[in-house]
C-alpha positions in Angstrom: -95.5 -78.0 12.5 -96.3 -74.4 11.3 -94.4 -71.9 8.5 -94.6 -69.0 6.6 -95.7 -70.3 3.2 -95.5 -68.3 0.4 -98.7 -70.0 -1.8 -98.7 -66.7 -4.4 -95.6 -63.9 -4.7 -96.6 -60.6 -3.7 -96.7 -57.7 -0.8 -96.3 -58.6 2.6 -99.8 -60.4 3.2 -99.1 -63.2 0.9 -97.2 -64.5 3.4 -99.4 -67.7 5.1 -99.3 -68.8 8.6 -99.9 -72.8 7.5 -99.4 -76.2 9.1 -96.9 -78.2 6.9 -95.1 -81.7 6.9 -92.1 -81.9 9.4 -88.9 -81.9 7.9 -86.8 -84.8 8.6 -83.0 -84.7 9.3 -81.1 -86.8 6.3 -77.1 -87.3 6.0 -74.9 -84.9 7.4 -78.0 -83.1 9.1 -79.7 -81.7 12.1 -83.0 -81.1 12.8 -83.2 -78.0 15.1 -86.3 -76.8 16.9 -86.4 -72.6 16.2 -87.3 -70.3 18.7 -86.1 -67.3 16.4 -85.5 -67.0 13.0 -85.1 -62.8 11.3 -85.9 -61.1 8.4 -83.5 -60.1 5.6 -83.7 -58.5 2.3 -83.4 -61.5 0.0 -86.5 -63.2 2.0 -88.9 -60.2 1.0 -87.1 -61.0 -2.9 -88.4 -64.0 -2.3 -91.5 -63.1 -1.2 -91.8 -60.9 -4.3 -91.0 -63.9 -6.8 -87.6 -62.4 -7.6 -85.6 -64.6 -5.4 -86.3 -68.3 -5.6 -84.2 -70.9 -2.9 -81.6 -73.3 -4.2 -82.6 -76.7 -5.4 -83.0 -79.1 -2.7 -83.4 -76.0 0.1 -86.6 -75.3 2.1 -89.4 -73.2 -0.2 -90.4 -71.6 3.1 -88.4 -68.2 3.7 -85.9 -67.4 6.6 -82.1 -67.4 5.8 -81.2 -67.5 9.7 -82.4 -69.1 12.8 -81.9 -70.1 16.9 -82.8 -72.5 18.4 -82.3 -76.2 20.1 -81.1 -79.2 18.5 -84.0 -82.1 18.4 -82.6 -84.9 16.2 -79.1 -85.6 14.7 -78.9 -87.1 11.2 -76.9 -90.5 10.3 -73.1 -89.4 10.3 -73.6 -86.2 12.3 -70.9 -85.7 15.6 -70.1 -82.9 17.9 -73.5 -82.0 18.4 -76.2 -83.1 20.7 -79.8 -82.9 21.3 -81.0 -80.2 23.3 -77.7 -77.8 22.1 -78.7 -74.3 22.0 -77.5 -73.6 18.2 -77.7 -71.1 15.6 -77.7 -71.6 11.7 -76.9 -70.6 8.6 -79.6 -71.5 6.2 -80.5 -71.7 3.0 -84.2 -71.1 3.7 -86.7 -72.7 6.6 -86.0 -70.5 9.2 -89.8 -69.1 9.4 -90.9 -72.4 10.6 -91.6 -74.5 14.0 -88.5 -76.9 12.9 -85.9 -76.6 10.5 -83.0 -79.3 8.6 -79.8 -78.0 8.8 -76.5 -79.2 7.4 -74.0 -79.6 10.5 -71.7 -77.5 9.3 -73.4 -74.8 9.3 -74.5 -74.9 12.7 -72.7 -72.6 15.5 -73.3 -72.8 18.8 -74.5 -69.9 20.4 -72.3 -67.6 21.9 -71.2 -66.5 25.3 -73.0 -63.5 26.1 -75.6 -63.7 23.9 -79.6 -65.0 24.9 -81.1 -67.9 22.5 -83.7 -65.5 20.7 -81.1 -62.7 20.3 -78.6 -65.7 18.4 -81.2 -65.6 15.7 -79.8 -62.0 14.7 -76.2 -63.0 14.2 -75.7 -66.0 11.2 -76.2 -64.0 7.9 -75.1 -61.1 8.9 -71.7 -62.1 10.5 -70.9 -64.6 7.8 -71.8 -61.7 5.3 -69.4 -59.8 6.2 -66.5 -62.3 7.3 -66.9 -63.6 4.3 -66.5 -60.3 2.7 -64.8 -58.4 4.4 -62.1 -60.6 6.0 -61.6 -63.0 3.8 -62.3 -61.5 0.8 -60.9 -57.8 1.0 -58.8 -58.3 3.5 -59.0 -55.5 5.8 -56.4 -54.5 7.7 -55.9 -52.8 11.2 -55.4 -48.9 10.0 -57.7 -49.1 6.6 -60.7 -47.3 6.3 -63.9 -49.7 6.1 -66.7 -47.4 3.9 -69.6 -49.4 4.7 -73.3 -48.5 3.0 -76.6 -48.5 4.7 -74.3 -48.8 8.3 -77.7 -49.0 10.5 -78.7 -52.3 8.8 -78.3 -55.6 10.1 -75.1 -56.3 7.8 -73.8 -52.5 8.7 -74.2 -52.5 12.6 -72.0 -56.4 12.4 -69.4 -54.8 10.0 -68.9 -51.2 12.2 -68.3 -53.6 15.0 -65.7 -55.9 13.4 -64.2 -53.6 11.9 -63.6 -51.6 14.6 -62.8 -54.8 16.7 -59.6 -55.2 14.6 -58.8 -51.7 14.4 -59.5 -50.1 11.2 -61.6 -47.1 10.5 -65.2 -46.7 9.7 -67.3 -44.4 7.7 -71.1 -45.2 7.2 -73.6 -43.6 5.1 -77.3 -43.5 6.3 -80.3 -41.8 5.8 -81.6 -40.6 9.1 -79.8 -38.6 12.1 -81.1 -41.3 14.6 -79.0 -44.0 12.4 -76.1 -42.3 12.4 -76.5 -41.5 15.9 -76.7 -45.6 16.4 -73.7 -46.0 14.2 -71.1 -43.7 16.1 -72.6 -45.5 19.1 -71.2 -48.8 17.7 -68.2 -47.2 16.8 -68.6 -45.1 13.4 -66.2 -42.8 13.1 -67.2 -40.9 10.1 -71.0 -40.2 9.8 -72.2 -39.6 6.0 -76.2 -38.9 5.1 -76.5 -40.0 2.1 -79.6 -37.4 1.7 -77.5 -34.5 1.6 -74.3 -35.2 1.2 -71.2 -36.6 -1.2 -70.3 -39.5 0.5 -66.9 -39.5 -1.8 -66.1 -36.1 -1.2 -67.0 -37.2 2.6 -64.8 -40.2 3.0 -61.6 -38.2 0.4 -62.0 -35.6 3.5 -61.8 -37.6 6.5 -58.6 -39.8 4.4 -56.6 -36.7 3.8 -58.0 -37.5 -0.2 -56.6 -41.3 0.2 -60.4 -42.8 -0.2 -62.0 -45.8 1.4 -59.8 -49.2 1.5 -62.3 -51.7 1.4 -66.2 -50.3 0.5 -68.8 -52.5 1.8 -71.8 -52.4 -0.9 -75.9 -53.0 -0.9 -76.7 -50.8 -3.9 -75.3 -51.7 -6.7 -75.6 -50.2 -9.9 -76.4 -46.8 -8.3 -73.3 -46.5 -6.3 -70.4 -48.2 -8.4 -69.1 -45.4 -10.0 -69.2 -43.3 -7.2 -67.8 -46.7 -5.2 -65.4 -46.7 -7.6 -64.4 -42.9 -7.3 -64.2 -43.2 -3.5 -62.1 -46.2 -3.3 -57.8 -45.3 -2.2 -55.2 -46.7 -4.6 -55.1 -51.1 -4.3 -58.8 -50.2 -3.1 -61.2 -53.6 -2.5 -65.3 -52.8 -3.3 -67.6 -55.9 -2.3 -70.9 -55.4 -3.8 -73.4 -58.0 -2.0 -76.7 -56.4 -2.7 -78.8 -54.7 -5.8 -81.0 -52.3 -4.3 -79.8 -49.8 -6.3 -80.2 -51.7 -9.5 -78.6 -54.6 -11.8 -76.2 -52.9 -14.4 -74.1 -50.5 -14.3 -71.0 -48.5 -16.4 -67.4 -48.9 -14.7 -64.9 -47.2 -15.8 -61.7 -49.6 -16.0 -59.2 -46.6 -16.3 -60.1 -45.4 -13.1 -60.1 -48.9 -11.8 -56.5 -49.9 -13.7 -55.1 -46.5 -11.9 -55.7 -47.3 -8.7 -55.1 -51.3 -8.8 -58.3 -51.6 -7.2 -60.2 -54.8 -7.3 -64.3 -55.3 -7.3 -65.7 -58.7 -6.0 -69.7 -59.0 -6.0 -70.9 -62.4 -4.0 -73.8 -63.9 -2.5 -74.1 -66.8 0.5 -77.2 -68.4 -0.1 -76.5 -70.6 -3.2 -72.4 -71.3 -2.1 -72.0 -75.1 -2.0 -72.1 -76.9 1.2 -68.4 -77.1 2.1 -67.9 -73.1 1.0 -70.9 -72.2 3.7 -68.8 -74.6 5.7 -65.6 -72.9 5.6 -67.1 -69.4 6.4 -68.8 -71.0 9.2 -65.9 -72.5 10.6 -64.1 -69.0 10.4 -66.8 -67.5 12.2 -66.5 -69.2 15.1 -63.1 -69.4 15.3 -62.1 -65.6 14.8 -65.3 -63.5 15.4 -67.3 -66.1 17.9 -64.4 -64.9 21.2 -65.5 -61.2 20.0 -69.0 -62.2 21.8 -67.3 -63.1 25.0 -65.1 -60.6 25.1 -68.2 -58.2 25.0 -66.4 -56.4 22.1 -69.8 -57.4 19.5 -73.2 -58.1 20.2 -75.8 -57.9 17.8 -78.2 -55.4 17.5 -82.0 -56.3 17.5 -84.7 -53.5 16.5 -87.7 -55.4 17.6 -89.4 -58.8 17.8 -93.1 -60.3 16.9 -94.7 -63.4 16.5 -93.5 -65.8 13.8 -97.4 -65.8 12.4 -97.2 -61.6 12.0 -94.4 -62.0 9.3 -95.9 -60.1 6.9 -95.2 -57.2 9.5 -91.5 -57.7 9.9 -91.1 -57.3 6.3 -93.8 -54.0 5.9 -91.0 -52.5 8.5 -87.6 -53.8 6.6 -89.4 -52.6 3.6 -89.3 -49.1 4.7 -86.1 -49.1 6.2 -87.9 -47.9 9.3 -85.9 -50.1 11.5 -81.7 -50.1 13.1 -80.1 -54.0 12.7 -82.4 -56.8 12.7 -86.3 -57.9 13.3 -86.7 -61.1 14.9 -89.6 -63.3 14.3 -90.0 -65.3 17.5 -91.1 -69.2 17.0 -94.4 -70.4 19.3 
């Protein structure tokens, strides 16, 4: 088969079109045939050198994927070859074929094309996971959600909104914010030129965010902090505004707020499992019910990679790029 191989970190051309060993399906796994995998964040990190896969996981890049079943694995049920699938992955998904534990393997859902499934994995458990069954969202709360015309924000303004609770997004562009009220945004904050606490205090009546959905970081967590409502819930899952920062526990201890930071990729087996399992069970009838749908930017060939990421890199796309499988 073909993958992106990585044979030297670096920009986007170090990224190698290459014919490589097939994988084979072992315990517990299935071997699915991708006809869409899409870029994230953490596979241009790993790209860079700065983000290496778990032991035991794929070296090629590609934390999401559609596609068909093609083999099952000894002790593998419920599945069957030739399922349309997609898959939570811990890397392999810019490849011809990819091994994926069963569990995390959803089929794909009503109302959604093969190709466009690749969009939905990482992102959705991303913020489930978060979110849901992390901070707890409630119908009523205000969800403030950061970079909300990103893959992650366009799934979590439609979930949220899905169980009723309020959204503010910040973004840097009119056109994103202009996407993001048409998923459901209801407060519209660029980040450019304006205070996005002294935005979301104003659209609470000065209560603050509930929960604060997070990709920077160090830059934003005292503001994060500031912007939060008393019993406030911030979930930090990205660093792109850096690795340390100062929190100030007074104003944390006064408002009996709570901060979680977490990642998916390394999560053990039956963790990945659970939030799988979640997924399909509370968010998966969403798709049917045509109340979310994910939201694609664009798709190119698997082999053009390097492209995909040259556009995430500079932000220059709304939801995800899909790389689409020979």
């Amino acid at each position: 088969m073909h993958a992106i191989t990585i044979p030297e970190p670096g920009g986007p051309e170090s990224l190698v079109w290459a014919e490589v060993p097939d994988p084979q399906p072992g315990e517990g796994e299935v071997l699915v045939e991708v006809a869409a995998s899409a870029v994230n964040r953490a596979d241009i990190m790993q790209r860079q050198g700065f983000y290496d896969p778990p032991p035991g996981a794929s070296p090629y890049p590609g934390l999401e994927c559609s596609g068909r079943v093609a083999a099952l694995g000894p002790g593998v049920s419920g599945w069957a070859v030739g399922d349309e699938v997609c898959a939570l992955l811990s890397g392999g998904g810019y490849a011809e074929k990819v091994v994926v534990p069963a569990g995390q393997l959803l089929p794909v859902p009503q109302g959604v094309d093969l190709k466009g499934a690749a969009a939905l994995p990482e992102v959705v458990c991303t913020v489930w996971s978060n979110v849901f069954m992390v901070a707890h969202l409630r119908p009523g709360e205000t969800l403030l959600v950061h970079g909300g015309s990103s893959g992650i924000g366009t799934m979590a303004i439609q979930l949220a909104k899905a169980v009723g609770a309020k959204v503010a997004v910040t973004a840097g562009t009119k056109e994103k914010l202009e996407r993001c009220a048409e998923l459901g945004a209801d407060v519209l904050i660029n980040y450019r030129d304006q205070d996005f606490v002294a935005e979301v205090k104003d659209a609470t009546g000065g209560a603050g965010a509930d929960v604060i959905l997070d990709n920077m970081g160090a830059k934003y967590l005292d503001r994060n902090v500031q912007a939060l409502a008393v019993n406030g819930r911030l979930a930090i899952i990205g660093m792109q505004g850096g690795r340390k920062g100062e929190l100030s526990i007074g104003t944390l201890l006064a408002k009996r707020a709570a901060v979680s930071a977490t990642s998916l990729r390394a999560r053990p087996l039956e963790e990945k499992a659970a939030i799988v399992a979640a997924v399909r069970e509370h968010v998966w009838p969403l798709f049917a019910g045509g109340h979310v749908r994910p939201v694609v930017d664009r798709e190119m060939p698997m082999s053009e990679a390097a492209e995909g990421h040259r556009v995430v890199e500079e932000s220059g796309h709304i939801g995800k790029v899909l790389l689409i499988a020979p």
